[in-house]
Every structure is written in C-alpha cells, then in structure tokens.
DRENPA-3360 file (N, C-alpha, C; in nm, 2 decimals, always signed):
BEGIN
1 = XXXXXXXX = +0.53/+0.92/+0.89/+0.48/+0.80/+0.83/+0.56/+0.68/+0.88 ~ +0.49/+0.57/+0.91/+0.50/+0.45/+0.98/+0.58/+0.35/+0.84 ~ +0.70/+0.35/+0.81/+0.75/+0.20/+0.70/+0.79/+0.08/+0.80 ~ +0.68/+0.01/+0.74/+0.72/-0.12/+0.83/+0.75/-0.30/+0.70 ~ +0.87/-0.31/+0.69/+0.94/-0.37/+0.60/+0.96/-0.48/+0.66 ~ +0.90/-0.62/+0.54/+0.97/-0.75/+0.54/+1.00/-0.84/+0.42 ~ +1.10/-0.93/+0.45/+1.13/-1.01/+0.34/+1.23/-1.10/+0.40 ~ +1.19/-1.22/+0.34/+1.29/-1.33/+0.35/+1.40/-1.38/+0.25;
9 = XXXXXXXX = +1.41/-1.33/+0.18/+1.54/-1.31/+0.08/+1.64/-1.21/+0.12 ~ +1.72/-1.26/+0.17/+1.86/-1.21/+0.16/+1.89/-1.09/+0.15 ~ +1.88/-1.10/-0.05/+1.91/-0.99/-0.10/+1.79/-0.88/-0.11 ~ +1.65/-0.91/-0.12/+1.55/-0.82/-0.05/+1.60/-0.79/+0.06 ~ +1.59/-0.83/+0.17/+1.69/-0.78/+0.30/+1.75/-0.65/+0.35 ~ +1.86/-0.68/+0.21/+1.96/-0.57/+0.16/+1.88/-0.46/+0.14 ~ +1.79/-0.49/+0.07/+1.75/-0.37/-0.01/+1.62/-0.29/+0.13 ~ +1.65/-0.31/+0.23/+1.57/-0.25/+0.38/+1.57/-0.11/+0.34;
17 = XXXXXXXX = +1.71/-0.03/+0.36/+1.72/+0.09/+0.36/+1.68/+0.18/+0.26 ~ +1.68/+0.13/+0.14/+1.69/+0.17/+0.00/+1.53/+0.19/+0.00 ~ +1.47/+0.10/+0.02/+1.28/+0.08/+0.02/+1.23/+0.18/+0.12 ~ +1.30/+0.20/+0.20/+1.23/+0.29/+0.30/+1.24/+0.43/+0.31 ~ +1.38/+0.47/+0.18/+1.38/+0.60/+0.20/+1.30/+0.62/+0.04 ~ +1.31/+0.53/-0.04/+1.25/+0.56/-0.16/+1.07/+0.62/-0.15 ~ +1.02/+0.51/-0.07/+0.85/+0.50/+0.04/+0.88/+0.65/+0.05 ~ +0.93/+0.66/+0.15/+0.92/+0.85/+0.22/+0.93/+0.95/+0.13;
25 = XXXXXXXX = +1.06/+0.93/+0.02/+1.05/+1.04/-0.07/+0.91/+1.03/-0.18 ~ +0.87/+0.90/-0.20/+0.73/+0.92/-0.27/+0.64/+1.00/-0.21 ~ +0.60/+0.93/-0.12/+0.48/+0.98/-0.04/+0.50/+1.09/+0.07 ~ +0.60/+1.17/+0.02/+0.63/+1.33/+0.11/+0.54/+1.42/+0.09 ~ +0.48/+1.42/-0.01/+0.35/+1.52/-0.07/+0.23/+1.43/+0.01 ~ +0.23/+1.33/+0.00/+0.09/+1.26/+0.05/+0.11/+1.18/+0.23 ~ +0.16/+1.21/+0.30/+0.23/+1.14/+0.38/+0.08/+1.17/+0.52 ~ +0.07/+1.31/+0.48/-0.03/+1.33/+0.59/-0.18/+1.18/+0.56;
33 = XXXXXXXX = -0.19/+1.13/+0.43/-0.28/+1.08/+0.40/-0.28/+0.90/+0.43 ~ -0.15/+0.91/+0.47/-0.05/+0.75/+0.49/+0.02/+0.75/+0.64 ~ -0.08/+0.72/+0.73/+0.01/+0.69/+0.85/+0.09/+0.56/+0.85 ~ +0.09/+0.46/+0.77/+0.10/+0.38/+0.75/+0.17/+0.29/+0.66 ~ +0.28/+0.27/+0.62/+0.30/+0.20/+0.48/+0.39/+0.07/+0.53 ~ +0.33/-0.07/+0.43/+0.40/-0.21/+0.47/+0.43/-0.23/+0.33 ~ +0.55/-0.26/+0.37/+0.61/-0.29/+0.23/+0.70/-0.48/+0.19 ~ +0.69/-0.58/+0.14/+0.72/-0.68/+0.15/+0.80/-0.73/+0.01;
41 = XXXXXXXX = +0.93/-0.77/+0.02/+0.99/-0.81/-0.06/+0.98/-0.95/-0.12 ~ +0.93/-1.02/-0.19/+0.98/-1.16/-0.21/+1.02/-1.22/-0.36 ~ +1.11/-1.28/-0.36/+1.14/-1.36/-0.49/+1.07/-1.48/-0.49 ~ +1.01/-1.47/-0.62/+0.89/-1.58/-0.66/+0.93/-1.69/-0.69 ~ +1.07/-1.71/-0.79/+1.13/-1.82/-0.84/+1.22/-1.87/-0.76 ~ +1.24/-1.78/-0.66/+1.42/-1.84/-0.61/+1.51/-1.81/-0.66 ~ +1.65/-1.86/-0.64/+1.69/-1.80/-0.74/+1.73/-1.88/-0.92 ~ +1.66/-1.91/-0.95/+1.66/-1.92/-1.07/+1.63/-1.89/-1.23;
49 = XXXXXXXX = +1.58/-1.72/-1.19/+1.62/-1.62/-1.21/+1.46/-1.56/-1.30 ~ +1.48/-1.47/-1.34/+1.32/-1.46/-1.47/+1.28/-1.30/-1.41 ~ +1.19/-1.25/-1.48/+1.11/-1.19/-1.41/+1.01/-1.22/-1.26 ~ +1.10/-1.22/-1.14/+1.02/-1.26/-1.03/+1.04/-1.20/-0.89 ~ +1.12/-1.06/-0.90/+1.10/-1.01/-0.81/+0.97/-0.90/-0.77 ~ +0.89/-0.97/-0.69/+0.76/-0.93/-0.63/+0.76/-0.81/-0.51 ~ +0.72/-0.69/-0.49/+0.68/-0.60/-0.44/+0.57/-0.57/-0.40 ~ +0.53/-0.59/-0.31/+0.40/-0.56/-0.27/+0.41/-0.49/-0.13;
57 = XXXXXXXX = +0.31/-0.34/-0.19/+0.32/-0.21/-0.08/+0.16/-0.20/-0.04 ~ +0.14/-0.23/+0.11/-0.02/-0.19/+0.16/+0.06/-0.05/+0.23 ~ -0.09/+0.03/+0.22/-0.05/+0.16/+0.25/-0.20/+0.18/+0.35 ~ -0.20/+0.23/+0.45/-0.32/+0.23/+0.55/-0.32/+0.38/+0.52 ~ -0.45/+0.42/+0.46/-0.47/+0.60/+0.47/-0.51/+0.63/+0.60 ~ -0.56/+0.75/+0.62/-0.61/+0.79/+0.72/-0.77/+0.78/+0.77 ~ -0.83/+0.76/+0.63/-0.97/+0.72/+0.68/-1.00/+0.55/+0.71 ~ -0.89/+0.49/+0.73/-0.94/+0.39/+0.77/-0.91/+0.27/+0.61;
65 = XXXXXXXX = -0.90/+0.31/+0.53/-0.89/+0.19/+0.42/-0.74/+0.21/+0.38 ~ -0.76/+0.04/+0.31/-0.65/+0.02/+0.27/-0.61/-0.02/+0.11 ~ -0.49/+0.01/+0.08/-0.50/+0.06/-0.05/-0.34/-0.05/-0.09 ~ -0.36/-0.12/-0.18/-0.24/-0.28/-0.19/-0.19/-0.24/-0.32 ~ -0.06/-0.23/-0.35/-0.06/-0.24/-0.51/+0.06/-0.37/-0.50 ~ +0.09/-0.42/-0.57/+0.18/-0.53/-0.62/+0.25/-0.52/-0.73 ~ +0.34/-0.55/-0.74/+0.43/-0.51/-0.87/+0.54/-0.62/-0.87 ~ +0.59/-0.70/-1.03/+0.66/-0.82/-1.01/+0.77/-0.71/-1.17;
73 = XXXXXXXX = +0.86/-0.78/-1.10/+0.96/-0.72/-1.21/+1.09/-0.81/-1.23 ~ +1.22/-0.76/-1.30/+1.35/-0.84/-1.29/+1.39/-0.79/-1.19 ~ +1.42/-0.68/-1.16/+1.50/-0.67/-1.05/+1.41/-0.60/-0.93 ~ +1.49/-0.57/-0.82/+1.41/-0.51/-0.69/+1.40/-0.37/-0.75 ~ +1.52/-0.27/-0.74/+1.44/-0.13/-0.76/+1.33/-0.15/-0.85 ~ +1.31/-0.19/-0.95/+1.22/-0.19/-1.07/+1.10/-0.18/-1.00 ~ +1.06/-0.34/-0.92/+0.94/-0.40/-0.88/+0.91/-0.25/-0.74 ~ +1.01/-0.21/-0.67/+0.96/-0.11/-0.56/+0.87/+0.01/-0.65;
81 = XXXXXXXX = +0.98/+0.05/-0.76/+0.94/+0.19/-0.83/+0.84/+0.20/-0.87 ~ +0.76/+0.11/-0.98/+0.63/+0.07/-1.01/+0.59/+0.07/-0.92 ~ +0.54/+0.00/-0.83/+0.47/-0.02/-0.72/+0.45/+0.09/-0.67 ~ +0.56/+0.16/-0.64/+0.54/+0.33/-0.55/+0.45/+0.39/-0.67 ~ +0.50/+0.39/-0.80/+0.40/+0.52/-0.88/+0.30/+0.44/-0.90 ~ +0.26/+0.32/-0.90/+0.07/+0.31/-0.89/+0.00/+0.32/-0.78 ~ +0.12/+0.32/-0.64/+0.01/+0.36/-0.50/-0.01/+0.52/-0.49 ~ +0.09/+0.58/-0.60/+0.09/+0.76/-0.60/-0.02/+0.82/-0.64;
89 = XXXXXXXX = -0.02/+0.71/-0.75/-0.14/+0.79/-0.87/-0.30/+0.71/-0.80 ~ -0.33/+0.57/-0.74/-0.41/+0.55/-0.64/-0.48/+0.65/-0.54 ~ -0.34/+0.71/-0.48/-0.38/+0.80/-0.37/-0.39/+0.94/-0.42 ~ -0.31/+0.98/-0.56/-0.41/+1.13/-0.60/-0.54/+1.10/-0.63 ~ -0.61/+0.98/-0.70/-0.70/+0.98/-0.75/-0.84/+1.00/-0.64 ~ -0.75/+0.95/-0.48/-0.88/+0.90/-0.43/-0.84/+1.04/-0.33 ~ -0.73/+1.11/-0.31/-0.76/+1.21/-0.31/-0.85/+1.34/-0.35 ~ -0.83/+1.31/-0.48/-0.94/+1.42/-0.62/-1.08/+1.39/-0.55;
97 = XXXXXXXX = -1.09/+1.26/-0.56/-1.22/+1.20/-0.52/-1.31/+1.28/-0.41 ~ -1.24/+1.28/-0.28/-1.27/+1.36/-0.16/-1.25/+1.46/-0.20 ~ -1.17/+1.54/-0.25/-1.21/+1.71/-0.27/-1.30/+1.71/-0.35 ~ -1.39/+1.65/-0.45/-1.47/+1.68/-0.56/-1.57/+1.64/-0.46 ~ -1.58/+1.57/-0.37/-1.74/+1.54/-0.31/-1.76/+1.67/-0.17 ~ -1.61/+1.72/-0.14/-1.66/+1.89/-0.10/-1.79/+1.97/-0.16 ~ -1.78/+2.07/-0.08/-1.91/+2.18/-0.15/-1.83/+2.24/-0.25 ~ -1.93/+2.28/-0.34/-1.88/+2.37/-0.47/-1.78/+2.48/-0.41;
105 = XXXXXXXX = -1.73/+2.51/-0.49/-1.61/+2.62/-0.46/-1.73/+2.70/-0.47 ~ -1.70/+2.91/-0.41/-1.80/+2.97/-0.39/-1.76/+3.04/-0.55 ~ -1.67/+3.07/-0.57/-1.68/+3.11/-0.72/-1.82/+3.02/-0.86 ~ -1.81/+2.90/-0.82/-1.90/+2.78/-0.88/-2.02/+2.86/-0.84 ~ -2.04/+2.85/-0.72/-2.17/+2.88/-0.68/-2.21/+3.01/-0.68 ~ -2.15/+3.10/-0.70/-2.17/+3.25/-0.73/-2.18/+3.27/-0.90 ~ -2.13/+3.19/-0.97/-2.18/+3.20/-1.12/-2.32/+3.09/-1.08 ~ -2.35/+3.01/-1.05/-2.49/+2.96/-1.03/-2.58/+3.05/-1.03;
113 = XXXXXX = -2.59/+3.09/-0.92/-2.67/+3.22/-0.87/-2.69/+3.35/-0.94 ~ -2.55/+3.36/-1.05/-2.59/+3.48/-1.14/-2.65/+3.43/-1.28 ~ -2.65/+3.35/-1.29/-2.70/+3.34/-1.40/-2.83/+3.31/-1.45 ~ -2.94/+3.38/-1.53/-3.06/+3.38/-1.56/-3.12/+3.25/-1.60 ~ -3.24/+3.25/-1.54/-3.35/+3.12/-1.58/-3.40/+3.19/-1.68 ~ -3.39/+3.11/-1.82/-3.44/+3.12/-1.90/-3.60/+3.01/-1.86;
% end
C-alpha cells in the first residue's frame, strides 16, 4: 500500500512517521483492498489552541472509488486514530457488501433445493 502524506504544520510534519506506520498497521488485514492511502494533517485554529487538529484520510480501493473520512480532535494521535477506525469499519462494511452480492454459498443453496413446496 501506497501512504502518501501532507501537512503544513510543523508539528503535523513531525508526526510523518507515526501516521504512516499507524495507516499500515490498520489496514494490514485490508491492504489488498487499498492501493492507495492519502493522508493530510492540518491545524484549523493555528495555534491558538481548541479542539482543531483535523485529519483527513482518502483511501483509493481497488475498484476504483474512493472512500474520505475526516476527523477533528485535540490532539494529532487522536484526530489520526478516529479517522483510521471509521475508514476500517467503512471498508469492512463495503467489503460485507461485495461478499453478500456473491452467489449463495452452496450449503444456502443445497437447503433450498431440499426443502419441500408446500
């Protein structure tokens, strides 16, 4: 998987290495499904402090869409970590999605077939 990281804060900056291996260890189970992940740091207030460090992760799957979550918090880890577990639980869901529009499992379809028309 592709992490491709920006930010013009400084101290975002700092936090390059930390975002990038945090990205990988999330998406190690799902990685085949993410060639792609951009990740962008910014502080909303400057520094003048509040809840305003902003995270925002686009993730390019493999069929072609893309999938944004945003997350604003006090500090950076916070705003990354959220961010990471709503793009996790995004991409199980839309995973589920595509296995459930597969063909019936043959077990499914072999109780179909046994069972009597009333």
């Amino acid at each position: 998987m592709q992490v491709l990281f920006t930010s013009r804060d400084p101290e975002g900056a700092a936090m390059h290495d930390l975002t990038v291996r945090r990205i990988r260890f999330a998406m190690r189970r799902m990685a085949w499904l993410v060639p792609r992940a951009t990740v962008q740091l910014s502080d909303i207030n400057g520094p003048r402090g509040g809840i305003d460090k902003r995270c925002q992760l686009m993730l390019k799957t493999e069929q072609g869409g893309v999938i944004n979550v945003t997350s604003v918090a006090r500090d950076w880890r916070s705003a990354i970590d959220v961010a990471l577990e709503r793009a996790t639980r995004v991409l199980r869901r839309l995973w589920q999605r595509r296995q459930d529009r597969r063909a019936p499992d043959r077990r499914d379809a072999h109780r179909l077939l046994m069972t009597p028309d009333h």
